[in-house]
C-alpha positions in Angstrom: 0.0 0.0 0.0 1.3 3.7 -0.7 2.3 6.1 2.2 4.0 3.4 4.5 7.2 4.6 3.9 9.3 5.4 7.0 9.9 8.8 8.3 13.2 9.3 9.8 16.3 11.4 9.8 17.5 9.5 7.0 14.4 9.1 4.8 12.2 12.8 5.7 9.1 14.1 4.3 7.9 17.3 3.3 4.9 19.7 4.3 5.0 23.1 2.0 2.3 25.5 3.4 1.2 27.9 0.0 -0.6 30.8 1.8 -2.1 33.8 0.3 -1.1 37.1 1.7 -3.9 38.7 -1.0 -5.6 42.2 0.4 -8.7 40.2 0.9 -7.1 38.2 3.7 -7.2 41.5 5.7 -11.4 40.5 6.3 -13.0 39.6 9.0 -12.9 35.3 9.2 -16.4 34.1 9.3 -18.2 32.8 12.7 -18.2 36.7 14.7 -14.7 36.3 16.4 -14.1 39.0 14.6 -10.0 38.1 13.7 -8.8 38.9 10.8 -8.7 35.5 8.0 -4.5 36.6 7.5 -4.2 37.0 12.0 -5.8 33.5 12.0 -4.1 31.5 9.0 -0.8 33.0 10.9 -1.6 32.3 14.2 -2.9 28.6 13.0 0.0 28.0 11.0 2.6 29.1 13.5 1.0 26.8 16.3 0.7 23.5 13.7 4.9 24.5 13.0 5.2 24.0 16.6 2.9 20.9 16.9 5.6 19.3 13.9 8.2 20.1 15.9 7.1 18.6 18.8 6.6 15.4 17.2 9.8 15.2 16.6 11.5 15.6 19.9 13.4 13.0 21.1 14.7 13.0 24.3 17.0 17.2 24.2 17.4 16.4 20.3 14.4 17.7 17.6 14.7 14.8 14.5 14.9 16.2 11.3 12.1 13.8 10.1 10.4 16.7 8.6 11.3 19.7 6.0 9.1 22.2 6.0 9.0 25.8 4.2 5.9 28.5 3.8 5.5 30.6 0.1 3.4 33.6 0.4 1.7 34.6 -2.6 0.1 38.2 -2.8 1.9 41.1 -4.5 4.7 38.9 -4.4 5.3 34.8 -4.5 8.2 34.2 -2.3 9.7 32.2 0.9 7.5 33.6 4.2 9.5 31.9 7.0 11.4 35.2 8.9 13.9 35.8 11.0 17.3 33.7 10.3 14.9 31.6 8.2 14.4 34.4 5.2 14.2 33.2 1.9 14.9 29.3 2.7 12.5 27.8 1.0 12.8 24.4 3.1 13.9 24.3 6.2 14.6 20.7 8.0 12.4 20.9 11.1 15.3 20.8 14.1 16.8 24.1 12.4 13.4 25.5 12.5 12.9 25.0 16.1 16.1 26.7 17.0 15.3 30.0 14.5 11.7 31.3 15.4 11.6 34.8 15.0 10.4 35.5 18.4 8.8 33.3 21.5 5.6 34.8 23.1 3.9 34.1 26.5 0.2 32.9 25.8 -2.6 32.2 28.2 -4.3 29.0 28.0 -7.3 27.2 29.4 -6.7 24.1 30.8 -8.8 21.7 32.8 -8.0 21.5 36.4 -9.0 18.1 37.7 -11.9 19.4 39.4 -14.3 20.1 36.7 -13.3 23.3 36.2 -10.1 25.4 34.2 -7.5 27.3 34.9 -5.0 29.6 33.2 -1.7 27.9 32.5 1.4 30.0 30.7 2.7 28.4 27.8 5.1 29.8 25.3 4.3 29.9 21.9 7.3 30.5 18.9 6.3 32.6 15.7 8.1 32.0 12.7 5.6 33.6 10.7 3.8 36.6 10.3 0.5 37.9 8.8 0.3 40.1 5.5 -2.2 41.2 3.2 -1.6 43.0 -0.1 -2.3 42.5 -4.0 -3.7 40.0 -5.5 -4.2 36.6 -5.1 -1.5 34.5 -8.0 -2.4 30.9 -7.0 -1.1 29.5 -10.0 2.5 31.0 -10.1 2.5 29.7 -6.3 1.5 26.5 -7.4 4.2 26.5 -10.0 6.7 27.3 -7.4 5.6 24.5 -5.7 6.3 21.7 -8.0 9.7 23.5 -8.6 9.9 22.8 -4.6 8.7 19.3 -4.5 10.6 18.2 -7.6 14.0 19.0 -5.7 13.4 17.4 -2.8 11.8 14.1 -4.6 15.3 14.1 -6.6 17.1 14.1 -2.9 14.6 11.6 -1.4 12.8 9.6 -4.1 11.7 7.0 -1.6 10.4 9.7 0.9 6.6 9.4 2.4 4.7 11.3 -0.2 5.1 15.2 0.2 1.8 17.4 0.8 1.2 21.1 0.0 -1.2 22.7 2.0 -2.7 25.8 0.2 -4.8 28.2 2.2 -6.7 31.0 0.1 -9.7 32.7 0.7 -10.7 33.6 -2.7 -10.1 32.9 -6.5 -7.0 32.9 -8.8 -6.2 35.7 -10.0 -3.7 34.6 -12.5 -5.9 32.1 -14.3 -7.1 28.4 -13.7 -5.3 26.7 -11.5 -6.4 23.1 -12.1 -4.0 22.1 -14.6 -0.8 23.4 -12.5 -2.8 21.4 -9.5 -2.9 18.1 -11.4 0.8 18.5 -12.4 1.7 18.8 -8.8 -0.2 15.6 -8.5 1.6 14.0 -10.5 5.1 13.9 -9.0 5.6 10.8 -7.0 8.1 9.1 -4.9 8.4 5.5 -4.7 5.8 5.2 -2.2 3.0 6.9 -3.6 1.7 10.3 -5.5 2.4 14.0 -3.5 -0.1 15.5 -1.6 -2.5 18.6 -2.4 -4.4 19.9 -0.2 -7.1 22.9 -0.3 -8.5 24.9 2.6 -11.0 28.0 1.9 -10.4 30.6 4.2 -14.4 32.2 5.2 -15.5 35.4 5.8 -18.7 33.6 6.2 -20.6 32.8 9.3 -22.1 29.8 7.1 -21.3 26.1 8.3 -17.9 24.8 6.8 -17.4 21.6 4.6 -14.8 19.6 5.6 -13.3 16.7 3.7 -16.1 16.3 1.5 -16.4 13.2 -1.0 -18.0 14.4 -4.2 -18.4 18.0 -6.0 -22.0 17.6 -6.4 -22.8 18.9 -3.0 -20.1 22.3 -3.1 -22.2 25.8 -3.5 -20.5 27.1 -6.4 -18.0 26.5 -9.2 -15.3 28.1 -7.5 -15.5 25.2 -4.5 -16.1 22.6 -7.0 -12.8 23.6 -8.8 -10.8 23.4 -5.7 -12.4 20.0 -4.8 -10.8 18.2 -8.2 -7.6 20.2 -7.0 -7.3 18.4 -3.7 -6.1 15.0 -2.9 -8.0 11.6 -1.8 -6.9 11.6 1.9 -5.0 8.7 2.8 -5.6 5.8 5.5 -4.0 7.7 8.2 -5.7 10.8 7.6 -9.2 9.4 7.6 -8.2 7.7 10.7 -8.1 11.3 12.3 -10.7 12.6 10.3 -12.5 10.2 12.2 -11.5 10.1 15.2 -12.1 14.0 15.3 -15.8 13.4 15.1 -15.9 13.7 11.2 -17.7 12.0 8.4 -15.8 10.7 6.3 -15.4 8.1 3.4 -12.6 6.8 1.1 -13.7 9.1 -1.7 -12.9 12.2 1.0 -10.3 14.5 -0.2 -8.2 17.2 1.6 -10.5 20.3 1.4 -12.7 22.5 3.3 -14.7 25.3 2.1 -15.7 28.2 4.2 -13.6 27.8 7.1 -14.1 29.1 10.0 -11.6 29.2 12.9 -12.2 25.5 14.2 -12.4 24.4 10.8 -8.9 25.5 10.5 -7.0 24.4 12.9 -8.6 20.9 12.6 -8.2 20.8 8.9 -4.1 21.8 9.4 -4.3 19.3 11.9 -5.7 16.4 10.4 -3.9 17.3 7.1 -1.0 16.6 8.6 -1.0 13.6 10.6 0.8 10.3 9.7 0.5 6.9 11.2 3.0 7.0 14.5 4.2 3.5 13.1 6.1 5.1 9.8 8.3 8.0 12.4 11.2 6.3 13.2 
């Protein structure tokens, strides 16, 4: 079966997070927190950068099981990471956890045993930050993305499948960008065909769709396009789908529309979760 490979120092995959930094992102996100949709994509992304590097701790050593990297795409298409990280494009994971650009002190609710919750202090790295401006050229980043992949496929051709994550909250500007999508899908390593995955960001208060299994049901052309873009999720992934309370089928691919908060965290989440059995 595809996507058993091992993970491992030796043998790493690769998540690439394709984000758009387009004026629009600058909106309100849908469900009347009242954040901004580029705030929220930053402040998910940053906390899911920590979650990877967490899985990779072992013992006072971070594994470089993972390479990682984040393209904006707005008035300009280029490397996001900041800090000591500027304009690497992929960045195995151990270096990232010793370059964020800052660490912050964050409040968190926690349970406290008794049925109630308490604040706990935890501190939370940023390695990157929100922008808005331009327009929204999905298909150059898209491009720049199999430029990406294709490199490090040539290093690690029997890797565990790559995935690209890309986060938008509106339409290409620079024309369609199913046929650069299916391109993307086309690169494979030994064990199995890389990753695309889609996640609308809302200004809508309306009810996301998450991991849907046909077009048929998706409001608008726009949705439907993004649906063929995306990816079949794998075993693992539907595992956790699942196991997050979702519906889910074999047909399900890697996509939400109208995201809300919640919606995008768990879809960032899921999106990225392998079966514990292939980290070595």
């Amino acid at each position: 079966m595809p996507y058993t490979a091992e993970i491992s120092r030796s043998n790493p995959t690769c998540f690439l997070f394709l984000v758009d930094q387009s004026k629009s992102m600058l909106g309100p996100i849908g469900g009347g927190l009242g954040n901004k949709k580029a705030d929220v994509v930053a402040d998910s992304l940053n906390r899911l950068l920590y979650t990877l590097v967490l899985r990779c701790v072992w013992g006072q050593t971070v594994l470089d099981r993972f390479h990682v990297g984040v393209i904006g795409y707005g008035r300009q298409v280029r490397p996001a990471l900041g800090g000591g990280l500027a304009e690497r494009v992929l960045v195995p994971i151990g270096e990232l956890a010793r370059n964020p650009l800052r660490v912050e002190q964050r409040a968190n609710l926690v349970d406290d045993g008794r049925g109630g919750q308490v604040e706990q202090i935890v501190r939370s790295p940023v390695w990157f930050e929100a922008a808005g401006d331009g327009k929204t050229p999905m298909c150059k980043a898209l491009e720049q993305a199999i430029q990406i992949v294709s490199g490090f496929l040539l290093e690690h051709p029997a890797c565990y499948p790559p995935l690209v994550v890309n986060l938008s909250d509106g339409e290409a500007t620079d024309g369609n960008p199913e046929e650069t999508a299916k391109n993307l899908g086309e690169l494979a390593s030994e064990d199995g065909a890389v990753l695309l995955f889609n996640g609308h960001i809302s200004s809508s208060a309306s009810q996301a769709i998450e991991f849907p299994d046909a077009e048929s049901g998706l409001p608008d052309d726009y949705a439907r396009r993004l649906f063929r873009m995306s990816s079949l999720l794998p075993p693992a992934m539907l595992q956790s789908a699942r196991q997050a309370g979702l519906t889910v089928t074999a047909d399900s691919r890697g996509f939400v529309f109208n995201a809300d908060l919640a919606s995008v965290v768990r879809f960032l989440d899921i999106g990225t979760r392998v079966d514990p059995k292939n980290l070595r």
